[in-house]
VOBA-1610 file (N, C-alpha, C; in pm, whole numbers, padded with zeros to 5 digits, always signed):
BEGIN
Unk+12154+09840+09489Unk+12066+09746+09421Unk+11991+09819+09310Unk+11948+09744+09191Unk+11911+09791+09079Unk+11755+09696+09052Unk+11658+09854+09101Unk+11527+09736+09063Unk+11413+09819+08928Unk+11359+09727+08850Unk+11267+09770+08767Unk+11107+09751+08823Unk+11091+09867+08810Unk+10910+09855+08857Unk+10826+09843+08731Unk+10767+09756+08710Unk+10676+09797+08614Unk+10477+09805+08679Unk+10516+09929+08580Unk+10349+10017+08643Unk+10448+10121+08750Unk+10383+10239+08672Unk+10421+10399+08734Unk+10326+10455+08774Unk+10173+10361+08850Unk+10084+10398+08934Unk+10109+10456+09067Unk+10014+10448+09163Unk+10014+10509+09290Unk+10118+10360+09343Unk+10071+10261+09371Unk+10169+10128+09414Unk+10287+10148+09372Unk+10325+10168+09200Unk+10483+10168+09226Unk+10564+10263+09235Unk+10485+10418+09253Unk+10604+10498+09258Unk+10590+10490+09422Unk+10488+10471+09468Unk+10514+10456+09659Unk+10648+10303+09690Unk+10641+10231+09617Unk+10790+10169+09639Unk+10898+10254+09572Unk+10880+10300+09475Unk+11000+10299+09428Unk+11063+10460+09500Unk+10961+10542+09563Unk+11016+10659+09657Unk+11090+10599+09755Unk+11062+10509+09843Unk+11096+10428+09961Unk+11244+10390+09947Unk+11261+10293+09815Unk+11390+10250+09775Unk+11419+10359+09694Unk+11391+10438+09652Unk+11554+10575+09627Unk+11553+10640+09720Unk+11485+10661+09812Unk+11498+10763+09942Unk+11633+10640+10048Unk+11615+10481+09988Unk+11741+10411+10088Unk+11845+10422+10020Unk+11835+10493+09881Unk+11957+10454+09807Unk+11988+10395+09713Unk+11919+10315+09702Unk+11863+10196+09518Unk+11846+10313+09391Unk+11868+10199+09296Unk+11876+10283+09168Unk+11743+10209+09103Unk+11615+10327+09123Unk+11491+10249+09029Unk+11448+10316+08907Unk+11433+10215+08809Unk+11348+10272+08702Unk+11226+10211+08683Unk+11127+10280+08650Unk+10989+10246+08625Unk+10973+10251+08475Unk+10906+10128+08455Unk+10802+10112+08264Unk+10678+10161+08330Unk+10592+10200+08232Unk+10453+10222+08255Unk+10429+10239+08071Unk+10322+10126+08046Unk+10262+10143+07880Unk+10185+10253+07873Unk+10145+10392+07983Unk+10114+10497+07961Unk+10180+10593+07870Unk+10118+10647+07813Unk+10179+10778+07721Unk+10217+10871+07877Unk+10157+10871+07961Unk+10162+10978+08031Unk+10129+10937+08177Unk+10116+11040+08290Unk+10040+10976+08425Unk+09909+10932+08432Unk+09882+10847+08515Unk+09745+10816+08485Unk+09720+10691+08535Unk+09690+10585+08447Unk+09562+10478+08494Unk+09460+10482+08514Unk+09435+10426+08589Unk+09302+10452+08697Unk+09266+10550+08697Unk+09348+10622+08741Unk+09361+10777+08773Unk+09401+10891+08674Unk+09371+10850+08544Unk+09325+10917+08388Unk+09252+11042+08381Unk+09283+11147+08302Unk+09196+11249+08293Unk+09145+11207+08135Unk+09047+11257+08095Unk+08963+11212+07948Unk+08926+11411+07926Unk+09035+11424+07791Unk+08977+11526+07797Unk+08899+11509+07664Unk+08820+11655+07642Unk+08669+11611+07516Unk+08649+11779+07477Unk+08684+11792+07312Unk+08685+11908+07298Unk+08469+11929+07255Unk+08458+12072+07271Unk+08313+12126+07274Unk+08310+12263+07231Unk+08201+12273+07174Unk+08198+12419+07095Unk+08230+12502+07201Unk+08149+12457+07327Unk+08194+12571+07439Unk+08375+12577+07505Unk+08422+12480+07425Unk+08569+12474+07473Unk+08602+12362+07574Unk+08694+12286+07549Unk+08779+12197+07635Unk+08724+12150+07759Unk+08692+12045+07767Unk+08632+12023+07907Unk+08733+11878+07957Unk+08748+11857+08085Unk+08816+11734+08140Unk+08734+11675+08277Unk+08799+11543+08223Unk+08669+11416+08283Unk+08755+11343+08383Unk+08706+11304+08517Unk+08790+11239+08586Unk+08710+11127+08588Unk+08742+10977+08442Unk+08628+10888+08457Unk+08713+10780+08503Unk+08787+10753+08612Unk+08806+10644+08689Unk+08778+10685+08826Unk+08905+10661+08894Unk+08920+10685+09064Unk+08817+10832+09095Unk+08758+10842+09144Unk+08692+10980+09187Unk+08756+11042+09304Unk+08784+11013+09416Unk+08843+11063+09501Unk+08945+10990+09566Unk+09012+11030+09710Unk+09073+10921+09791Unk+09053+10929+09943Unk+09131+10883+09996Unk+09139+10933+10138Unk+09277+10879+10198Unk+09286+10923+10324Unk+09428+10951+10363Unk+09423+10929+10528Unk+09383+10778+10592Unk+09405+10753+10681Unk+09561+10682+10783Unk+09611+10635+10674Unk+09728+10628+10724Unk+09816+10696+10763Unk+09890+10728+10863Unk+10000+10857+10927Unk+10109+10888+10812Unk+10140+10791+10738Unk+10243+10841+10619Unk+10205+10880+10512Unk+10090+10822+10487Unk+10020+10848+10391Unk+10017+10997+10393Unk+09945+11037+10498Unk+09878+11172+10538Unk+10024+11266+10507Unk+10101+11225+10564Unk+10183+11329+10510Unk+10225+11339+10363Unk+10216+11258+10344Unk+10257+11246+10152Unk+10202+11396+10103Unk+10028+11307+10142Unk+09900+11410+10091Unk+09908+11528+10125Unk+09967+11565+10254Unk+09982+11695+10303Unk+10112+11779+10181Unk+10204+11716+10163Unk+10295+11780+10090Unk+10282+11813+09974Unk+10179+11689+09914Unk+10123+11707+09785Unk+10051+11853+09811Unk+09931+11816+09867Unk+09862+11946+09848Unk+09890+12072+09857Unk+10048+12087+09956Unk+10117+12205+09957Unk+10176+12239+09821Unk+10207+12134+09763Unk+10262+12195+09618Unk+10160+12178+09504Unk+09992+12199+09523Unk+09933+12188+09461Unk+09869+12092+09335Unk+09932+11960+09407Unk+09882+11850+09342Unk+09758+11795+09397Unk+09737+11840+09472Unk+09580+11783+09576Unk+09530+11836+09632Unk+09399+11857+09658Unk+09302+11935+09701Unk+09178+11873+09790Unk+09158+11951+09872Unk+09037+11881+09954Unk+08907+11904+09908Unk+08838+11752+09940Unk+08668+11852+09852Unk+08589+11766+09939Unk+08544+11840+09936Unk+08389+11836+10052Unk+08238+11798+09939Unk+08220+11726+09927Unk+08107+11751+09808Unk+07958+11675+09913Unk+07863+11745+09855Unk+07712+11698+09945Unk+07681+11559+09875Unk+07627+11460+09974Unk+07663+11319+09899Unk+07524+11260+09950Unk+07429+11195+09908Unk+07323+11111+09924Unk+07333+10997+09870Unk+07256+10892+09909Unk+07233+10713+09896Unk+07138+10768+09799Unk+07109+10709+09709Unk+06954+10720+09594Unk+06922+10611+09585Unk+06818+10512+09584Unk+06741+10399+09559Unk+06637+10447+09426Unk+06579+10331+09376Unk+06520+10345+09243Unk+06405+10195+09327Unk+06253+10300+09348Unk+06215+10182+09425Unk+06062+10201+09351Unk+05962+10118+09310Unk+05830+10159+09266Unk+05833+10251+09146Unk+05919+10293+09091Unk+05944+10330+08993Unk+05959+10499+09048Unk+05993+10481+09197Unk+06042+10659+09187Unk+06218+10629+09260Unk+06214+10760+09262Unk+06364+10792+09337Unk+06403+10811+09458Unk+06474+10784+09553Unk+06438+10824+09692Unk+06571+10832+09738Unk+06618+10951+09838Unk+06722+11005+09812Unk+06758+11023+10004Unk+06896+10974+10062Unk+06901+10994+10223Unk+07049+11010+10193Unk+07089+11161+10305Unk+07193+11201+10289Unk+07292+11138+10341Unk+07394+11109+10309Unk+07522+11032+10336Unk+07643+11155+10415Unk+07681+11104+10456Unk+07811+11183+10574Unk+07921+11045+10623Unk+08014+11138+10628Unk+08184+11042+10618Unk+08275+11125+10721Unk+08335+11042+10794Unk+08440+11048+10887Unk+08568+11130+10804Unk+08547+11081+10712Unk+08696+11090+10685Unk+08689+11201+10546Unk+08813+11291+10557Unk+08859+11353+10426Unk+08846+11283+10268Unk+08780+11353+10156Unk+08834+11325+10104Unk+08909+11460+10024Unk+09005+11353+09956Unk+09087+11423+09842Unk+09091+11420+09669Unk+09100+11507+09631Unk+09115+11458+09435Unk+09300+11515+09400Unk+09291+11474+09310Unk+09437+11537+09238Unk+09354+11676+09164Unk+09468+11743+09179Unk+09426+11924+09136Unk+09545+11939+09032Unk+09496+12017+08864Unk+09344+12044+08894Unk+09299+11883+08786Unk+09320+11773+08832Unk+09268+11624+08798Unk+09341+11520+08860Unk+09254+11431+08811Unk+09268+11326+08918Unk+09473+11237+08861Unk+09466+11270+08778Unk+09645+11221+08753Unk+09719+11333+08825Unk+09703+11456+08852Unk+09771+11522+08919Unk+09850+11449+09056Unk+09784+11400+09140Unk+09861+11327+09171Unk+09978+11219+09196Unk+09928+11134+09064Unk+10043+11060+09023Unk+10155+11159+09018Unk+10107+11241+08924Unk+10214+11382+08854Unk+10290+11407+09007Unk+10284+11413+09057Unk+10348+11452+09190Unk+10396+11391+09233Unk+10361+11260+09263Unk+10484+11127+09315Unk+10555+11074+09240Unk+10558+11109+09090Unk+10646+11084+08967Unk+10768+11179+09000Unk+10783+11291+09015Unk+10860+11412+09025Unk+10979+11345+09116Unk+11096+11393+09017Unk+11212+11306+09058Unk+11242+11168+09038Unk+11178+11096+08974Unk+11192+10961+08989Unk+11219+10943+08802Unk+11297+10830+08785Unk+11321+10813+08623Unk+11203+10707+08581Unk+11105+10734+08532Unk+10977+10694+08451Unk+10992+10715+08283Unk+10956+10549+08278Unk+11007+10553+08124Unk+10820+10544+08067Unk+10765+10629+08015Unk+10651+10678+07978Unk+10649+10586+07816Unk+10528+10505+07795Unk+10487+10477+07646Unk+10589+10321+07659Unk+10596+10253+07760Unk+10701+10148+07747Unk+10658+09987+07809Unk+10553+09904+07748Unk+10472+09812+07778Unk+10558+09678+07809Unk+10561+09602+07950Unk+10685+09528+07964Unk+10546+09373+07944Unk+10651+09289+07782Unk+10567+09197+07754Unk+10657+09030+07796Unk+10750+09053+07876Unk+10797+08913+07910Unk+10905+08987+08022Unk+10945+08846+08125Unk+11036+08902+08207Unk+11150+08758+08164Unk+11262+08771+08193Unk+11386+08660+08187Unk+11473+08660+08324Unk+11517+08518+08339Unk+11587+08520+08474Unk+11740+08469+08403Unk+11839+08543+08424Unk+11950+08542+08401Unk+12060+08541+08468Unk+12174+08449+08451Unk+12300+08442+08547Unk+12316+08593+08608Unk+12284+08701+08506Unk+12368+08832+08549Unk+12292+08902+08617Unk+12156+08855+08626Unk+12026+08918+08612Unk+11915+08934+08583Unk+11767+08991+08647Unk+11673+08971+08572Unk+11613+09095+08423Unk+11563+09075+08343Unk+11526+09139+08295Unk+11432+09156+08229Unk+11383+09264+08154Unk+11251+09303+08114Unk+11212+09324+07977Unk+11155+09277+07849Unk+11118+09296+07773Unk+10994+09362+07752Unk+11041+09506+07650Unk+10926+09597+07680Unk+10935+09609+07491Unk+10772+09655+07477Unk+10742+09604+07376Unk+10840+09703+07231Unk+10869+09817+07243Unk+10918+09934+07210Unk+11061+09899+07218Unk+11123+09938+07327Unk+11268+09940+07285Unk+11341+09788+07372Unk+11251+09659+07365Unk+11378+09549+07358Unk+11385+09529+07470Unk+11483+09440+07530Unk+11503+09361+07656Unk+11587+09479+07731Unk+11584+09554+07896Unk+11662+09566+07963Unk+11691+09534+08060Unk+11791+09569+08126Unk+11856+09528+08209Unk+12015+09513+08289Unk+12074+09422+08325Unk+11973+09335+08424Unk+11988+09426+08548Unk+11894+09393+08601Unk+11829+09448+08772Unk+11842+09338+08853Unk+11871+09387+08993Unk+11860+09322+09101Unk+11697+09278+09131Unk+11649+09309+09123Unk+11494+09240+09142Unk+11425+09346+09076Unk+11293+09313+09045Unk+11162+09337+08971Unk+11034+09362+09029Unk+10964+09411+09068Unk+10829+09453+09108Unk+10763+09514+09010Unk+10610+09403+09016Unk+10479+09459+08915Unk+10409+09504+09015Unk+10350+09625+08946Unk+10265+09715+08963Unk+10192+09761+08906Unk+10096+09620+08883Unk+10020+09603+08768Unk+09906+09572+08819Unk+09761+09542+08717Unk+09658+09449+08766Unk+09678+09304+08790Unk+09606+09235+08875Unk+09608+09110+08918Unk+09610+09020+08779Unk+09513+09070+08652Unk+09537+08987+08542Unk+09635+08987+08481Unk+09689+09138+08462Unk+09823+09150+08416Unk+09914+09064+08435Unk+09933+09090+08614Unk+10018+09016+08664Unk+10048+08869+08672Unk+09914+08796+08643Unk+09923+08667+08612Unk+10005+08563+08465Unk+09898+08724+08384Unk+10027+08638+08254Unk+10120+08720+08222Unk+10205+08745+08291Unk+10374+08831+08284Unk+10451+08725+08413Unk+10356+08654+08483Unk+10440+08599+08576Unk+10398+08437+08560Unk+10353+08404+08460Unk+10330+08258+08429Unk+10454+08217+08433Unk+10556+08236+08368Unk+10656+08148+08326Unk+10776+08173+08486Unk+10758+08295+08515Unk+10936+08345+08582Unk+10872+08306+08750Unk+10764+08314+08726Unk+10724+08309+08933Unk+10588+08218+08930Unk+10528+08104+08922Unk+10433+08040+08939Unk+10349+08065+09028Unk+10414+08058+09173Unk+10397+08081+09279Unk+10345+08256+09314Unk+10352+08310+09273Unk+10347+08456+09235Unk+10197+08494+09139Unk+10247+08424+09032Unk+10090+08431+08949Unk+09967+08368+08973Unk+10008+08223+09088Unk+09886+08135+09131Unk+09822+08278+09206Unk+09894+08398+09328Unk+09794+08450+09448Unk+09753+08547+09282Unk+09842+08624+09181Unk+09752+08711+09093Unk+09615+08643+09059Unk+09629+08531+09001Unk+09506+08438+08996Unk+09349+08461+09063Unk+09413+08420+09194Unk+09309+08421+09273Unk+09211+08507+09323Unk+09305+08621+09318Unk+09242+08762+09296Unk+09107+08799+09176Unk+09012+08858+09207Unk+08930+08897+09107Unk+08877+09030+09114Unk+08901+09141+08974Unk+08858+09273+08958Unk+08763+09274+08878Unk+08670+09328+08914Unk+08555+09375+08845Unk+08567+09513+08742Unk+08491+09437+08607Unk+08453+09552+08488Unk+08388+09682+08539Unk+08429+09800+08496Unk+08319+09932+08494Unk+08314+09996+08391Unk+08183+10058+08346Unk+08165+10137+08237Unk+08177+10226+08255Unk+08279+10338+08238Unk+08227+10456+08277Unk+08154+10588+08178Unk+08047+10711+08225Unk+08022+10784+08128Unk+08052+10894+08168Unk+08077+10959+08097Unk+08100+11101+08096Unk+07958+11193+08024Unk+07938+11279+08063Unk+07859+11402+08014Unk+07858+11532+08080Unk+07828+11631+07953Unk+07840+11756+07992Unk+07706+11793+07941Unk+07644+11934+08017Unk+07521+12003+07988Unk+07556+12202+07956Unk+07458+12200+07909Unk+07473+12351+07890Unk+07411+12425+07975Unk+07359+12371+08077Unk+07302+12456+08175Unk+07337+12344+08317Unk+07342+12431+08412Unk+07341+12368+08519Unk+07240+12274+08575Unk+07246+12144+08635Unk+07137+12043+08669Unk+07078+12048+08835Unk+06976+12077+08880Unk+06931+12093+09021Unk+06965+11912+09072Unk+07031+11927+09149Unk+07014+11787+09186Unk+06992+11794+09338Unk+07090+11864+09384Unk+07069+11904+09559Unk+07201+11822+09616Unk+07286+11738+09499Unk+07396+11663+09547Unk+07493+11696+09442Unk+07585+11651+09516Unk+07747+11619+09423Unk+07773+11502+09405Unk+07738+11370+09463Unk+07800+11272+09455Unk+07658+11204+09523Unk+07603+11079+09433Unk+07501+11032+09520Unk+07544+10838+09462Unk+07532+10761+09578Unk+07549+10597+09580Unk+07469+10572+09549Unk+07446+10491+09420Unk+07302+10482+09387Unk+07296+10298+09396Unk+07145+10223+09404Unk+07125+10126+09460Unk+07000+10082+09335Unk+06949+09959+09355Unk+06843+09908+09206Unk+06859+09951+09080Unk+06982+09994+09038Unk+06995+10081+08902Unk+07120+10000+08823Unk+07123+10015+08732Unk+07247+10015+08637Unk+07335+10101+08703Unk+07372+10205+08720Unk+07421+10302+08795Unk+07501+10235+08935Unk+07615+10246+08982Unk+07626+10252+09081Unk+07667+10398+09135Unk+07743+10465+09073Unk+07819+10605+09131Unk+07765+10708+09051Unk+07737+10793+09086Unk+07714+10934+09003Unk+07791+11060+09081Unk+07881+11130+09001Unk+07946+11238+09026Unk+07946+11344+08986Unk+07918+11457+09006Unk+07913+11582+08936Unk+08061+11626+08932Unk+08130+11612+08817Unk+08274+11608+08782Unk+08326+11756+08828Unk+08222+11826+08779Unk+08269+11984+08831Unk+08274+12059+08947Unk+08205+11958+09047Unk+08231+11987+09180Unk+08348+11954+09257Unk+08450+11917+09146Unk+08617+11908+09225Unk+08629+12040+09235Unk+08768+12086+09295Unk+08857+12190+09287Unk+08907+12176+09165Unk+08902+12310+09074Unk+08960+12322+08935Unk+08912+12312+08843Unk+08827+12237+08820Unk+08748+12134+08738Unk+08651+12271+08638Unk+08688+12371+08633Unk+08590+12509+08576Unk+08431+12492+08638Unk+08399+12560+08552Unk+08238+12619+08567Unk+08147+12562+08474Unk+08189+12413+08345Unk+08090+12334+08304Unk+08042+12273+08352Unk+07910+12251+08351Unk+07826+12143+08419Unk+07867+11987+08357Unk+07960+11919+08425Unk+07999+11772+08379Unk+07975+11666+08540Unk+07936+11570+08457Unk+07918+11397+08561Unk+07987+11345+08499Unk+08016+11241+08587Unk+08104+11106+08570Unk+07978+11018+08625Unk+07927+10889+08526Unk+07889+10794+08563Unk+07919+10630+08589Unk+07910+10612+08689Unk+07974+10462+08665Unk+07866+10342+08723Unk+07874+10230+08615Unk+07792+10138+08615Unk+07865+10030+08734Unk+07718+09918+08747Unk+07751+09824+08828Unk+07842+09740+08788Unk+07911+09658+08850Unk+07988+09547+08792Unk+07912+09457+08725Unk+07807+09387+08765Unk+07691+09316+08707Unk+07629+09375+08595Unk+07604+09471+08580Unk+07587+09567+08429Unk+07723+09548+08372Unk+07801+09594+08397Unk+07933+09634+08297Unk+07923+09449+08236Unk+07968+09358+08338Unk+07965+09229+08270Unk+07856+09216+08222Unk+07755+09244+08205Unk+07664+09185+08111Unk+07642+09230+07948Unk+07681+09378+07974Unk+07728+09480+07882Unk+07871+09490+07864Unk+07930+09409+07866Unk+08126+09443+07837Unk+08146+09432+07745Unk+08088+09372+07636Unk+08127+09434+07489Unk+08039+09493+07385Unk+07955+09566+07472Unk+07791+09651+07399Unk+07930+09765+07331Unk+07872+09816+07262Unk+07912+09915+07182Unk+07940+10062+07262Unk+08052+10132+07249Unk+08047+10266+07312Unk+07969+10365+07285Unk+07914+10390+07194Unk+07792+10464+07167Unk+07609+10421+07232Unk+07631+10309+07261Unk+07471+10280+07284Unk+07506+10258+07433Unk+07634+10226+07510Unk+07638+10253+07698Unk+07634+10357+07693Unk+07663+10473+07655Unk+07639+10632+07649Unk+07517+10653+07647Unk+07456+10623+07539Unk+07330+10678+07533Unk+07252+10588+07644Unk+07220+10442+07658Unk+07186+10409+07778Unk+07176+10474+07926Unk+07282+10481+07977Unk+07345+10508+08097Unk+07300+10637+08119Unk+07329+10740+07987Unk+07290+10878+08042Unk+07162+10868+07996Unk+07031+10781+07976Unk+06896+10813+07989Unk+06861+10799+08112Unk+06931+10685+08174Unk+06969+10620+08330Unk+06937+10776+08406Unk+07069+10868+08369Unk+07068+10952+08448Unk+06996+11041+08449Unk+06942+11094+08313Unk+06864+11215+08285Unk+06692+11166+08343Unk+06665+11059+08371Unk+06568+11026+08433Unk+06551+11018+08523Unk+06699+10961+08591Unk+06674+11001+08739Unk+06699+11127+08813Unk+06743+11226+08746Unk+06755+11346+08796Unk+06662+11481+08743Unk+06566+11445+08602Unk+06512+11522+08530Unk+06586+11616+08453Unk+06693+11572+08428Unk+06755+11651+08313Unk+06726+11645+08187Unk+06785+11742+08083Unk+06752+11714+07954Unk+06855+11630+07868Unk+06861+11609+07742Unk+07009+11566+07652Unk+07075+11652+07706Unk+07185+11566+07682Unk+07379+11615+07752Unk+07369+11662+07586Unk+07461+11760+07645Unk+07553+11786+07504Unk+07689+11725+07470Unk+07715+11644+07553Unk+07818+11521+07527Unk+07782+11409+07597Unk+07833+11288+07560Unk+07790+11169+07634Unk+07928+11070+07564Unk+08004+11026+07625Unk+08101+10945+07553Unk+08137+10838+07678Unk+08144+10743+07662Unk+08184+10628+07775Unk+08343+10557+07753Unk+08385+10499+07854Unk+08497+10400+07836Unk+08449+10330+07952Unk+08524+10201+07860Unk+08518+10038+07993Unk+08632+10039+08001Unk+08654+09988+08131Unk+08765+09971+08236Unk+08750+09807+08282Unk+08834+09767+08241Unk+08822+09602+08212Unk+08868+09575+08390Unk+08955+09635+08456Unk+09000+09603+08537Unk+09008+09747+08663Unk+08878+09754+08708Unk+08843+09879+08757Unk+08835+09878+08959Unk+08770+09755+09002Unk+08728+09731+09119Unk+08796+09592+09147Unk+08865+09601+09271Unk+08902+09440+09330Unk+08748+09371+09391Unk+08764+09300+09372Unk+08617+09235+09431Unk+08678+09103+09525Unk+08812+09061+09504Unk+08870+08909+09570Unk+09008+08999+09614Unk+09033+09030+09757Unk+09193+09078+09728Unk+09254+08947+09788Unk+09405+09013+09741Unk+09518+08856+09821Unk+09472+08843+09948Unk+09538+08780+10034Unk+09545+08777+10147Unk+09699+08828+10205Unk+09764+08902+10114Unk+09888+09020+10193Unk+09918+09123+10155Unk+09981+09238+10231Unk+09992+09404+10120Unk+10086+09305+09957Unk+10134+09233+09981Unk+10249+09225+09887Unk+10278+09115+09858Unk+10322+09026+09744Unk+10387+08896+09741Unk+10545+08944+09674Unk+10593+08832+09760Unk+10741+08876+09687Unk+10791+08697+09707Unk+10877+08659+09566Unk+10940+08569+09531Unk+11077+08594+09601Unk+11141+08528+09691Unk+11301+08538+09733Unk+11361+08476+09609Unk+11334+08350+09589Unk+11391+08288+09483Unk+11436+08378+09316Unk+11320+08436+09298Unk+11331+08468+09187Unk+11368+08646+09226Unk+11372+08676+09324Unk+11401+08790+09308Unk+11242+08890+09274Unk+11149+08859+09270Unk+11053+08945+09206Unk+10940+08966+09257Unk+10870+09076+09271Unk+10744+09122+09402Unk+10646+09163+09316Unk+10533+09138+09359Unk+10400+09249+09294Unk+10312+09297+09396Unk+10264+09416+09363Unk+10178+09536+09423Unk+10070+09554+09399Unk+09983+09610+09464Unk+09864+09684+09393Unk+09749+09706+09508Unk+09677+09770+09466Unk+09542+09783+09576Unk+09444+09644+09565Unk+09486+09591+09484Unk+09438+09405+09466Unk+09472+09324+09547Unk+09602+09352+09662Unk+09644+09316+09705Unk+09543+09346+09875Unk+09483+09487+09887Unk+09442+09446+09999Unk+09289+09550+10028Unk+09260+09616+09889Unk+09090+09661+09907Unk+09136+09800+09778Unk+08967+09794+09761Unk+08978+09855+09605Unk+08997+10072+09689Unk+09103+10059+09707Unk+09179+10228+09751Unk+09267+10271+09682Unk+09237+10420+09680Unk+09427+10455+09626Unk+09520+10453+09724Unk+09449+10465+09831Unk+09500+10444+09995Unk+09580+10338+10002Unk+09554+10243+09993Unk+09568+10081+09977Unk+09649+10055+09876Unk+09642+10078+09744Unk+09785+10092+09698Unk+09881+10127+09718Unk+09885+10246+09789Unk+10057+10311+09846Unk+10097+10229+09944Unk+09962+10180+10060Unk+10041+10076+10169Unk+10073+09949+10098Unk+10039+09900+09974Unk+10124+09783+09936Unk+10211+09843+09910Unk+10283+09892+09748Unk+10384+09919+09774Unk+10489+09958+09880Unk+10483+10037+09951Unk+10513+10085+10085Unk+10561+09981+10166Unk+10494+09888+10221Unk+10491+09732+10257Unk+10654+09706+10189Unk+10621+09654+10098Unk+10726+09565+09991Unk+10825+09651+10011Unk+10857+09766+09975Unk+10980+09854+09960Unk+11026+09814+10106Unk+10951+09812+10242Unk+11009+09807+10378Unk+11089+09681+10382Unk+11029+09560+10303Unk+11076+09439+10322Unk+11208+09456+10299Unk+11228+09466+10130Unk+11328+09471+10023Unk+11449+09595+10062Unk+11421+09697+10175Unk+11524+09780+10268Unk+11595+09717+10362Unk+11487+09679+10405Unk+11555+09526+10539Unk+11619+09472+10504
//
């Protein structure tokens, strides 16, 4: 069987390992130049030299038994790393700060030395067509196929799986799967802003990672407390969903400067010597389906994603994963 994945995220290369490990012939589109998504590195040149930003996914975790081994193999070949980082709740209450330490059951993990490293690792071996945006699908006597914006219609494939966002997925599957785009529909992901900054001196905070609560702010990360990540002092900030929508088309220069006064106030720092933001239109599930997976028999065609069943990178591999089990059967 001959299937096209589109999206070369964590969801579709976890199907599309499944079905070449049974034997299927898959190729993946992804409109990336490179690995990534979600899971993007932002790099930002500086007098002090090259620095890299992990401003989406921050970490993961790895409770599932297959999962775990993935992660285990990854990290043996140095795509993943364990990090332990000191983590506090922060509230913004009376106009001070108030800070209670947080502790977790569970591992987490980053991609080494960034957060696409991972992808980079479940890509390996697999044919990924990099820079290739699929803008219509067709259902054909011989086959289905894919129109990608670059090089033209291919095909045809035995079936199709998106591995895309829920919006994506809605208008790529208006016309070929109704039924398919009504559950993308229903689904809803939430906006994030994210910021980046770097300092020239190190910041006392007493944390690596603190949940913050009454703020614009929801996440604050000290970027350099991954594995790899060098010896600059860099954060990753990320706003609320309720901020980002209220602010989703403020200017990238004034959420920067915003956000990091946000921070330098709440931690007593001074000016960053960088501050640059990106919005992420489609960052957090806030509505998931109600299954790892939908798949069309009729039409031949499935979609994936961590939309499908909680905002994880975890949760993406068990959809895909899911679907590939079906489509083996």
């Amino acid at each position: 069987m001959t299937i096209a994945i589109i999206g070369a995220g964590v969801a579709g290369l976890s199907a599309a390992s499944d079905l070449k490990g049974a034997g299927h012939e898959v190729v993946l589109f992804d409109k990336g130049r490179g690995a990534g998504g979600r899971l993007s590195t932002r790099r930002a040149s500086t007098p002090a030299g090259d620095l890299r930003f992990d401003h989406g996914a921050q970490f993961f975790t790895a409770r599932d038994t297959v999962f775990r081994a993935l992660v285990s193999d990854l990290e043996t070949r140095s795509h993943v790393a364990k990090w332990t980082p000191s983590r506090v709740s922060l509230a913004h209450t009376g106009g001070t700060w108030s800070a209670e330490p947080l502790r977790s059951d569970d591992d987490w993990f980053v991609g080494a030395p960034s957060m696409n490293s991972l992808v980079k690792g479940m890509a390996e071996g697999h044919d990924v067509r990099w820079g290739e945006r699929a803008i219509a699908l067709s259902i054909r006597d011989e086959g289905r196929y894919v129109q990608l914006d670059t090089s033209g219609w291919q095909g045809p494939f035995d079936a199709v799986i998106l591995a895309i966002p829920a919006e994506q997925t809605r208008e790529l599957l208006a016309d070929t799967s109704p039924v398919l785009a009504s559950e993308a529909a229903a689904s809803v992901t939430a906006p994030c802003w994210a910021v980046m900054l770097a300092f020239d001196a190190p910041i006392k905070t007493g944390w690596d990672v603190a949940e913050v609560s009454n703020s614009p702010l929801s996440l604050v990360v000290r970027n350099s407390s991954k594995p790899g990540r060098g010896n600059d002092e860099t954060f990753v900030l990320h706003a609320t969903p309720e901020w980002t929508r209220a602010n989703v088309d403020k200017d990238k220069e004034k959420v920067a400067e915003e956000l990091s006064g946000v921070f330098c106030q709440m931690t007593g720092a001074g000016a960053p010597s960088l501050a640059a933001a990106h919005r992420w239109l489609y960052a957090k599930t806030e509505t998931p389906a109600n299954s790892p997976y939908g798949w069309d028999h009729a039409q031949r065609i499935g979609i994936v994603g961590d939309w499908r069943i909680a905002p994880r990178i975890e949760a993406a591999w068990q959809s895909g994963h899911a679907l590939a089990a079906i489509l083996i059967d």
